[in-house]
Each structure stands twice: as structure tokens, then as C-alpha cells.
Phi, psi and omega in degrees: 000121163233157209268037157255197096119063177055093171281140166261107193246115166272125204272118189080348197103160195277075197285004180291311191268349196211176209284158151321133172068013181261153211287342200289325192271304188295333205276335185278308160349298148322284195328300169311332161118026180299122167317327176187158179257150184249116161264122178267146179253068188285174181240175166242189175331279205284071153044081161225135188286115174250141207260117168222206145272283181268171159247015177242105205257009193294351196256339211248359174222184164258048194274032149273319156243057166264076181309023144256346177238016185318337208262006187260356167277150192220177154261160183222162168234107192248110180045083177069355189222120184267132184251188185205116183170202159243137190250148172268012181261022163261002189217159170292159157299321200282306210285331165317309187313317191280327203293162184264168146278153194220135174273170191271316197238058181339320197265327197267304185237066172313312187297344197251306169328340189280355185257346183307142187057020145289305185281182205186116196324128164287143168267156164298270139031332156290327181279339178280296176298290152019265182301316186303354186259094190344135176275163194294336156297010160115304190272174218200126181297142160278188218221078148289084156273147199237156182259159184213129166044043198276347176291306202306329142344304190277350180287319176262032187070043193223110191261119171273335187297290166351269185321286174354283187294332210280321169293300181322304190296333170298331167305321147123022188244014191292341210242025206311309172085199189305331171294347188220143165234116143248125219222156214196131180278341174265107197292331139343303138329275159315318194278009178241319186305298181328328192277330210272336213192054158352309236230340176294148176255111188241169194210152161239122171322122177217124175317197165269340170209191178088179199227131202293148190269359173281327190287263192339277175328311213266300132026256146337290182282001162088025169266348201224182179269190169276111167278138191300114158290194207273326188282341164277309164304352181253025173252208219274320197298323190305322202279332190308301165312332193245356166302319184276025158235332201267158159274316180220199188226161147268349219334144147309116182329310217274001165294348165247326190248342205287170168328105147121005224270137193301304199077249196284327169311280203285010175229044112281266191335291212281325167298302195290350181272329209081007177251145166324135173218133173253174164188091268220138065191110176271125166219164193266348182291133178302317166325331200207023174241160175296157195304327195297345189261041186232119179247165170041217193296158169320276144320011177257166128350072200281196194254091139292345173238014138286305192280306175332312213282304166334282186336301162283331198299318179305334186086027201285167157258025171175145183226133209249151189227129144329311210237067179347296191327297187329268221302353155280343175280331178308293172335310235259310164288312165319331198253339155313000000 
């Protein structure tokens, strides 16, 4: 499998039909035919890279109404942002072990909600045996692992890159090859990955704006230069700069599709560089599609396979999704 030629990568897992990150979203996944699953990745106390999204788990698990872990909710300042919940780098793997899955955006994905508390929080390493397990055809999903928060970690003394790479290799994935990516909002990051796993395909994330918070942060403490924001890296010197370290870029959807947003330009321009280009989040919900797609009720289904059709129309090489199927049958009609 390679993670090129409009790769369908399930984000979170087919986190659309089932809660995010749960073994139940990756296995549908699998099932659906994803080229490959996006794990975001966090640590616990003891280090063990546990598969989340956030590390302030109160929406995506039921550790809220756990009267054993009441005292462990707190407020934090997580890149920059103070939040209020429970984190995870405040419990052990065992106790991360005991918590449910939860969907997050319930009123949006009743069907998925319904699943709630089936599931039970995952290590990367679970997601990993996941792709290792052959499909009736043979293949075998690849790996987008995403790194999460790796300054703010590193700040309580916690190395994710380390715990990461330290997993992939116990696992048998140091060699990945075409099958692993790892990708990141922190050029930081990549650049330790780069040292730990050469041979890896690292990718950098980027919004639609702002400046990545490790560079910002680093900055800020009078380590670093005035870091380039997302609209300067993405002009021709920026892709210059980052064809020598990256293998691709990620983008924000709305940096291709959204008003006024170059599209087919900018995944040229990056293609002449050599770099790769993904791009997140394709979902069907009228909640998250451009305005030109958003039909009927609020809480429905809009015209997803207009904007999915934008999407590919852009050249991208890869696109990460909520909902695996859509967006392979949304493929299936492009290339028709």
C-alpha cells in the first residue's frame, strides 16, 4: 500500500460510524477498505503513547462520571490554551485502561453515540496490530501517526517522540516503508523523529493560520528566530524550505477548497518541490462542510460529495476522513 495517489486515510479511525479512536472505528476502517488509519497520540504518567485526540479526555471518554477520578479534574494551559477536564498524563496506563469510549459530537452522530462505552482506550500498539492484520484480499492498512503536544510534554518531563519511535520499533514498524507516516503540528518534533527513524516519512501539519506553537513558544523564551506563519510557508520560498526536511505537508481543507483558497495551484507548487500533499477533515455533516455545500437541516447531511469531488479535483495525495466509505466512493467517482 502506499500512501500516495489520493490515499484515503481514516481519521481517528472510521470515527464518523463509531466513537473516535475506538478498536470498533479502527477495525471498520480496515473493513471499508481505508488505505491507512490516523492515530493522534499522547502519553500517560508512565509514558505509554495512548491513542487520543486531545489529552483533555472528558468529551471523548467517560472519565467524567467516574467518582475515582473526580479529584483529578483540573484547569491546564495546553499550547497555549487553558482548558479545564482531565488529562492524560494525570493517570497511569492502568487506569487510562479502565475508561470508555465516547463519541464526542453526539446531536451530530446519534448512530455512532450508540456505541458508547463499548469501547476501552487504546495504545498505539493496539492500532498497530490493527494494520498488521491481513484483509480478505490480502492488504494491510498503513499508519499516519500523529504526534500531539510534544512541547507541552516535554515540559512535565514526558518525551513523546521517544515513547513513539520506542513503540513503532518494539512493534516491528521501525522500517516502515511506505506503510508509516508520521506527522505533526511541531516542526520540532519531526526534526527528533528525523534523528530517532530517518527512513520515516514525516509530514507537517498546518492550519489555516498561525504560526506552529513549538517555534512560537520557543521564540517567546528568546530560543529561537520569528517563526514563518502557514501563509509564508506556503509561498514558493516557504515550500522550498520545507521540501528539505518534510516529506509533505497536511493542510487545512479550507486552504484548498474553502474561498478564495488556491487548490490545484498549491498542491502543484508543492508537487514541483516534491512534497506530498494531504489534507483534513473530509466529513459529510452540513456542521463542517463549506458553506456552498451545506443543504437542508442544520444537523444533516449537506452535498459531501460536491465538496469530496473539490477535493480530489485539487490533486491531492491523500485525504483523511471521518467516514472511510464516503470518501472512497467520493474517489471511486473521480477517477470514473
Amino acid at each position: 500500500m502506499s500512501l500516495v495517489s489520493a490515499a484515503v486515510i481514516a481519521h481517528r479511525g472510521a470515527s464518523g460510524h463509531r466513537p473516535e479512536h475506538s478498536l470498533a472505528a479502527y477495525l471498520l476502517a480496515a473493513e471499508q477498505g481505508a488505505d491507512a488509519v490516523e492515530p493522534d497520540v499522547v502519553l500517560s504518567k508512565d509514558g505509554v503513547p495512548v491513542v487520543r485526540h486531545e489529552n483533555e479526555i472528558s468529551a471523548t471518554t467517560d472519565v467524567a462520571s467516574r467518582p475515582e477520578f473526580a479529584d483529578r479534574r483540573r484547569s491546564r494551559s495546553v499550547d497555549g490554551r487553558m482548558l479545564t477536564g482531565w488529562f492524560t498524563e494525570d493517570f497511569t496506563w492502568e487506569e487510562l485502561s479502565t475508561l470508555r469510549t465516547r463519541e464526542p459530537h453526539p446531536a451530530l452522530r446519534p448512530d455512532s453515540a450508540a456505541h458508547d462505552g463499548e469501547g476501552t482506550v487504546l495504545r498505539l500498539r493496539d492500532v498497530l496490530g490493527v494494520c498488521d492484520r491481513a484483509r480478505p484480499d490480502g492488504s494491510r492498512p498503513g499508519a499516519v501517526v500523529e504526534i500531539k503536544h510534544a512541547a507541552h510534554f516535554e515540559g512535565l518531563g514526558l518525551d513523546v517522540v521517544a515513547a513513539i519511535t520506542d513503540e513503532l520499533a518494539e512493534a516491528g514498524w521501525a522500517e516502515g516503508g511506505d506503510r508509516l507516516v508520521i506527522e505533526s503540528f511541531e516542526p520540532t518534533a519531526l526534526r527528533r523523529v528525523a534523528e530517532r527513524m530517518p527512513q520515516t516519512r514525516r509530514v507537517l501539519l498546518l492550519e489555516s493560520s498561525g504560526v506552529p506553537f513549538d517555534l512560537a513558544s520557543a521564540h517567546a523564551a528568546g530560543r529561537g528566530p520569528i517563526p514563518s506563519d502557514t501563509a509564508e510557508l506556503l509561498t514558493d520560498a516557504g515550500l522550498d524550505r520545507l521540501s528539505s526536511e518534510f516529506a509533505g505537508i497536511s493542510v487545512d481543507k479550507e486552504l484548498l477548497v474553502g474561498d478564495g483558497a488556491r487548490g490545484a495551484d498549491l498542491v502543484g507548487a508543492a508537487h514541483d518541490r516534491g512534497l506530498l500533499v494531504y489534507t483534513w477533515t473530509l466529513r459529510p455533516e452540513n456542521a463542517f462542510l463549506e458553506e456552498r455545500h451545506r443543504t437542508g437541516r442544520a444537523g444533516g447531511l449537506g452535498d459531501w460529495q460536491a465538496e469530496f469531488a473539490d477535493v480530489f479535483a485539487t490533486g491531492v495525495d491523500g485525504v483523511f476522513a471521518d467516514h472511510p466509505d464516503l470518501a472512497l466512493a467520493a474517489r471511486r467517482s473521480a477517477l470514473a
